[in-house]
Structures are given as C-alpha cells and as structure tokens.
N, C-alpha and C positions, 0 to 999 in steps of 0.2 A: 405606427409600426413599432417603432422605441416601447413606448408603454406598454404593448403587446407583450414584448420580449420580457421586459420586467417583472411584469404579472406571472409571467410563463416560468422564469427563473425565481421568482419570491415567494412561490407555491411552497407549500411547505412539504419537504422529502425530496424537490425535483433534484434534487444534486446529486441524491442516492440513484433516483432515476438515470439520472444523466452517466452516472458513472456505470452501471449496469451496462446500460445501452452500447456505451463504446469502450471499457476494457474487459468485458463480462464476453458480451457478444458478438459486435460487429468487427474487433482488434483478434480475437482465435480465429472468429470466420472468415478471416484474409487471411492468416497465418495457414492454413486449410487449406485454404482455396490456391494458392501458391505452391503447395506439398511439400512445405516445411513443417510437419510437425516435429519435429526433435525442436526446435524454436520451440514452439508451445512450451514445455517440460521448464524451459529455464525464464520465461513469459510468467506464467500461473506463481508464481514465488514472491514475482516485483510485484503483486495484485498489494501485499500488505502493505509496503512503504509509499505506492503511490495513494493508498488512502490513507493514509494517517497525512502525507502531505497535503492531502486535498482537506482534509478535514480540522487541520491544525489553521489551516492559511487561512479556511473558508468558514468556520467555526461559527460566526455572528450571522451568518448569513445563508448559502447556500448549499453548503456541505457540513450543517450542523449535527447529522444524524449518522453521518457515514461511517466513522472507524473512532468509537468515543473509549480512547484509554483509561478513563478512570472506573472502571467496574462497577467497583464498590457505590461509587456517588452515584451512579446511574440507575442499578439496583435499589440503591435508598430512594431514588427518587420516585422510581416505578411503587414500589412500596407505601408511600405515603402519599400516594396518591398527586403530588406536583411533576407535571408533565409529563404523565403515564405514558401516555400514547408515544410521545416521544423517545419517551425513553428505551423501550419497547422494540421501537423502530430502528434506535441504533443499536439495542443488541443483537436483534435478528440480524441487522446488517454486518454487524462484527462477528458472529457467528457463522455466515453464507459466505464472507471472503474470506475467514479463514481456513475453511473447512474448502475452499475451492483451492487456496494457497497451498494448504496441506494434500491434497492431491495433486498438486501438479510437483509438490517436494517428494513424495511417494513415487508418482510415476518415474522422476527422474531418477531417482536413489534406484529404481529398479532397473532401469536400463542401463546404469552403470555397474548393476551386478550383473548384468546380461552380457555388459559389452566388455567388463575387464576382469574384475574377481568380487564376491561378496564382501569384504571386506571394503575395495572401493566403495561400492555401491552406499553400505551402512553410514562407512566418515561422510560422504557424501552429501547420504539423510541429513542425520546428525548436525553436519554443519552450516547445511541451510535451513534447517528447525532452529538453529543457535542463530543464525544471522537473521531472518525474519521475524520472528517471534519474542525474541530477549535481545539483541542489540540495539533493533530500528527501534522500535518504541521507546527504548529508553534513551537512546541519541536526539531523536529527529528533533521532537520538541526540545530539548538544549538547545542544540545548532537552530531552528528556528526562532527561537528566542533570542537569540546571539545575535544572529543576523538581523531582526528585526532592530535590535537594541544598536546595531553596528549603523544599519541604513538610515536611523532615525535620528542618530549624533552626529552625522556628515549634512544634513536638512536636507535630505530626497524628496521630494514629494511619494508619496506612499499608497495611492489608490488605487483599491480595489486589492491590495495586501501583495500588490506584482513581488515583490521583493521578495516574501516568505514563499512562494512558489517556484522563485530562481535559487532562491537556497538549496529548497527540496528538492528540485531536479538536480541540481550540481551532487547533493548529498548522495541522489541515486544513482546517482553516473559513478561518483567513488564504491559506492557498496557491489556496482557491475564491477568496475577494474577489478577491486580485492577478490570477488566472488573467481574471476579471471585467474588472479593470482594465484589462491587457492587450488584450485583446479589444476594449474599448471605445475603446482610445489604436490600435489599429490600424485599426478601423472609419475613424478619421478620419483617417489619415495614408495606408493603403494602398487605401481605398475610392472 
C-alpha cells in the first residue's frame, strides 16, 4: 500500500493535481455548501500564497510544477526545448491560479463597492493585487529560505521539508492578520 501511495504521489504533475482537487474544488464546494460565500471572495486571493508555499517547499518533488516564480527561466526552458512539457505545465498552472486569484480579488473589490462606496471597493482591489501578486512572491521564498537556513543551524531533522511548510503557513496566517488590519484601518478612514 506504502509503494502504491508513492507511485501515486511521484507521478509527475500529481501535486498540481492534488492542489486543484482540494483548494480549487472540493475547499469553495464546502464553502457553498455552508452559504458562506462572502468566505469565498477573501478564500480565492490566499489561492497564490498557498501555492507558491506548496511549490517552494515541494519543488524537488511533488509540487515542482504548481506556482514556478521564475518566468523568465521557465520560458527559456519551454523554448529550448529542456523540459518543455514541464515547463508548460507550470505556466498553465501559474496562469489558472492566477487568473482564479484574480477573480476572487475582483469579486471582492466589488462587493465592497456595493456594500460601502467605490472608492472602498477600488483600495480594496488595489491592495490585494499589491499583497498577492508583488509582496508574497517576493517575501515567501526569503522567509522560506530563512526558515530553512534557521531549522537547519538548530540540527532539526528536516523530512519531507515539514519546516518550509510551517514557515509558509505561519507566513500566511501574518498576511491574513495584516489583510485584517488593513481592512479594519480602511473601515475607518474610507467609511
């Protein structure tokens, strides 16, 4: 059964797979199913930071395809023909969770023009396009490499990269608070 699962996870793209399956699909369709959708709007946004986590941590392995930051290299690499397919695979997939990300930072920008004034709504946009798209990416990987660099000078033992995944989660718990903060510092200045 062990080797079963191995096989199952060494597949090449199942991480993409996997991620799809449970924050794509199965994580809105209980959000739904519950009659929380206002959830949803502030959900679809953490879709970027938890794959750049998932792909930073899992990179050698199982989530090598999911959310690949370096463009440029990826594109050169589709281009000369060195692991096309691959390469390919992670832009589509950087492509589909952005552009999902990006609709749920749209949905929400717009129901806070609905629910207080246009201008909320816009900073709104604005500032979860600035925190998703230009802050995580250029944070995560730091702080995960910090972390890594921190866990590995103390002699933790380190498998299956658990540590870069507790980083990431702790790192997306702070980017909910401040997202919180924000929110709360504009209630009173743009409300």
């Amino acid at each position: 059964m062990a080797n079963f699962l191995n096989v199952c996870v060494s597949m090449p793209n199942m991480g993409a797979f996997i991620f799809y399956m449970i924050f794509i699909f199965i994580v809105p369709s209980f959000i739904c199913a519950i009659g929380n959708e206002p959830l949803l709007t502030y959900y679809l946004p953490l879709l970027v930071p938890l794959a750049i986590v998932l792909h930073q941590s899992g990179k050698d392995n199982t989530f090598s395809n999911l959310f690949p930051l370096n463009i440029k290299e990826t594109i050169k690499n589709a281009k000369e023909n060195r692991d096309k397919r691959n390469a390919i695979v992670g832009l589509l997939s950087l492509a589909i969770i952005s552009i999902i990300s990006l609709c749920g930072i749209f949905w929400l920008a717009s129901s806070k023009s609905q629910q207080y004034n246009n201008t909320y709504g816009i900073v709104v946009g604005i500032t979860y396009i600035l925190l998703m798209f230009v802050l995580v990416p250029l944070l995560m990987p730091i702080i995960l490499k910090a972390g890594d660099k921190f866990i590995k000078k103390q002699g933790v033992v380190t498998t299956y990269n658990w540590h870069k995944y507790t980083f990431g989660m702790l790192t997306i718990i702070g980017i909910i608070l401040l997202e919180i903060v924000l929110l709360s510092i504009y209630d009173q200045i743009l409300v």
